[in-house]
C-alpha positions in Angstrom: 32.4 19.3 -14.5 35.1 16.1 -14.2 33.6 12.8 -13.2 35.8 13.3 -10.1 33.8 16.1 -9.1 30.7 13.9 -9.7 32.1 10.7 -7.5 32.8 13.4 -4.8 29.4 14.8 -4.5 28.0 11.2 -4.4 30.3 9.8 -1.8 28.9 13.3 -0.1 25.5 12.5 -0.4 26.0 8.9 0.7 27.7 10.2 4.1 25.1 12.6 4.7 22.3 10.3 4.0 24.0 7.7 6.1 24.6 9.8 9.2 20.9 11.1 8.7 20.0 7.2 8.9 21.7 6.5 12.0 20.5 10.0 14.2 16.8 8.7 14.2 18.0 5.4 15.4 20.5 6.6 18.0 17.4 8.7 19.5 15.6 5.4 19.2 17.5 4.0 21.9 18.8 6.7 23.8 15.2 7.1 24.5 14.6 3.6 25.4 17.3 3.4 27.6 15.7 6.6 29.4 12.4 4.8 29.3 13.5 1.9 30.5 15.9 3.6 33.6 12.8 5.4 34.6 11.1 2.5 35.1 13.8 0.9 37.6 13.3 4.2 38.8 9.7 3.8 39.9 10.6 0.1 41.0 13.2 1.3 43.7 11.0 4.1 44.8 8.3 1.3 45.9 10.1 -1.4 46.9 12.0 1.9 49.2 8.0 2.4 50.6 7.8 -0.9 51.0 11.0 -1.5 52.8 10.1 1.1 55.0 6.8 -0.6 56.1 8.6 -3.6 57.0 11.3 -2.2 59.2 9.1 -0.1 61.1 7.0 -3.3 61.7 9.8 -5.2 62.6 11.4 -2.4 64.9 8.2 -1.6 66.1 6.9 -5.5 66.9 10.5 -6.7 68.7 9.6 -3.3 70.9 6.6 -4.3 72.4 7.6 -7.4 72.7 7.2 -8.2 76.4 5.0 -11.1 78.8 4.2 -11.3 82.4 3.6 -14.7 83.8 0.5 -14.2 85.6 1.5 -15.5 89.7 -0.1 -15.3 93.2 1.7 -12.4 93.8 2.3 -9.3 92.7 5.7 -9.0 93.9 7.3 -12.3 92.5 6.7 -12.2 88.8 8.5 -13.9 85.8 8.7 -11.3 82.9 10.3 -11.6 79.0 10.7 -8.6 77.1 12.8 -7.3 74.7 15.9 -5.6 76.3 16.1 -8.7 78.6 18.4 -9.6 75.6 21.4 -7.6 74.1 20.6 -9.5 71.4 17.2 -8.4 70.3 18.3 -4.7 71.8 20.7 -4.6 69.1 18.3 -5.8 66.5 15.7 -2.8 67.7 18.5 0.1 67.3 19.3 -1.9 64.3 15.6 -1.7 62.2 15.3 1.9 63.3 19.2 2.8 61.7 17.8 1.3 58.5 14.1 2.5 58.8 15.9 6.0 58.8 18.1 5.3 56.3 15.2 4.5 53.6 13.3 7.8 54.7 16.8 9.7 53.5 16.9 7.4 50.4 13.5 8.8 49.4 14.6 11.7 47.7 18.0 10.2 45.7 15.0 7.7 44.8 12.8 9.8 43.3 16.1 12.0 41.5 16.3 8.8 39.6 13.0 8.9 38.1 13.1 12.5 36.9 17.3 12.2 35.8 16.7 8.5 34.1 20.4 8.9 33.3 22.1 10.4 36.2 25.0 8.1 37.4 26.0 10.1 40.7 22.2 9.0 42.7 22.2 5.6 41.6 25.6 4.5 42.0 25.3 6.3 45.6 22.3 4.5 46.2 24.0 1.2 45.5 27.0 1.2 47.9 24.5 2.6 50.9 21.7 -0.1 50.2 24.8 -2.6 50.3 26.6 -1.5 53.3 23.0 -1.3 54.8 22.1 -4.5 53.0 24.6 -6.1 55.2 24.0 -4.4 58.3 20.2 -5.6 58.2 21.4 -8.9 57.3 23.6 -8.8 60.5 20.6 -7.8 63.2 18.2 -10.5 61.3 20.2 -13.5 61.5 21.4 -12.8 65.3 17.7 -12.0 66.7 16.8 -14.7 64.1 19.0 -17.0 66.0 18.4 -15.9 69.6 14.4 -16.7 68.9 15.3 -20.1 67.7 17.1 -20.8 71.4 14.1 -19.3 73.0 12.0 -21.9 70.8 14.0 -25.2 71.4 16.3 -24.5 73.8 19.9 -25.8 73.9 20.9 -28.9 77.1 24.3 -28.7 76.1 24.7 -25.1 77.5 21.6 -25.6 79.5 19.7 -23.0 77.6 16.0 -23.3 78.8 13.4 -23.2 76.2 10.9 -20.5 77.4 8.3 -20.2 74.4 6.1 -23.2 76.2 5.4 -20.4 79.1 6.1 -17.6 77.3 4.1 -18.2 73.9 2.7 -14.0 73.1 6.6 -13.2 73.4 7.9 -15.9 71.2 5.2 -15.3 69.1 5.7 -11.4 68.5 9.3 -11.8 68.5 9.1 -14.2 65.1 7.0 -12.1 63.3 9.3 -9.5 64.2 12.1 -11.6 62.6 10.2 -12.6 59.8 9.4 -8.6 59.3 13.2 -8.2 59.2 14.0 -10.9 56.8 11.5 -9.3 54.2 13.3 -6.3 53.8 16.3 -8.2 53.5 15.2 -9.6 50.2 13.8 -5.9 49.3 17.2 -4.7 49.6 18.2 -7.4 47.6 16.1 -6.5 44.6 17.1 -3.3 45.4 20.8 -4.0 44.8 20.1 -6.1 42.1 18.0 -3.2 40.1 20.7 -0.2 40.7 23.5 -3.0 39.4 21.3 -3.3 35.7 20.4 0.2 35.9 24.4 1.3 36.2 25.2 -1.1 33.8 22.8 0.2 30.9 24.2 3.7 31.7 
């Protein structure tokens, strides 16, 4: 046998060894990355659970928001509830569109968990918890707003403060706010998860 027929078959051996080597180490991390996209996985799933909590609060809290003034009479009453306002109306039909919208989210959730590496779920996952991202964002700030008038008032437009008679409304209608506002920030993290999950894919 030639010495080139020697160099050959240890240049072979090399190779093989080599890509033997590196096939341990690429399972290494494909298997990490899995690991580690199952794990956002779970995240999602409970911050989705708790998302839902806090909207149906919120929903549930601005619609039972209402207070009678007590008066001599039965027939001459001063009353505050909810769909005395547009406003907090709007923010009601708002918290139930994205209380539903998380119930439907469930299941793409939980395909994430079991398909670590699916694309599809997650990337649909982040443009809907965007859009409705900005949607909640929307309905929070203007109730947010409308309860801060109620609060202090405005004598420039003549906007009366009412919380110093009707103090149960104000009251329920901020926490309702503050209910909102918290699963603001959830779909925040949410974003923010699905954009470093689709980034390690």
């Amino acid at each position: 046998m030639k010495s080139g027929d020697h160099a050959a078959i240890d240049v072979l051996a090399e190779s093989s060894a080599a890509v033997k080597g590196k096939a341990p180490l690429i399972a290494s991390q494909r298997e990490e990355k899995r690991g580690l996209n199952r794990g956002f996985g779970i995240a999602d799933f409970l911050l989705r659970l708790g998302a839902i909590i806090s909207t149906i609060a919120a929903a549930a809290t601005m619609g039972t928001s209402d207070e009678t003034l007590p008066l001599f009479t039965q027939f001459f009453q001063f009353e505050a509830s909810f769909d005395d306002l547009p406003t907090f109306l709007y923010f009601v039909i708002a918290m139930a569109l994205v209380g539903g919208y998380l119930l439907l989210s469930l299941p793409f959730s939980i395909v994430t968990i079991v398909r670590p590496i699916a694309v599809a779920p997650r990337l649909l996952l982040f443009i809907l918890d965007t859009v409705t991202l900005t949607f909640a964002t929307a309905a929070s700030g203007a109730a947010a707003a409308i309860a801060y008038l109620a609060e202090t008032g405005n004598p420039n437009t003549n906007w009366l403060a009412i919380c110093d008679q009707f103090e149960d409304f104000c009251s329920t209608v901020s926490g309702a706010v503050v209910a909102s506002f918290v699963t603001v920030v959830v779909f925040v993290v949410l974003v923010t998860l699905s954009g470093f999950a689709l980034k390690r894919q």
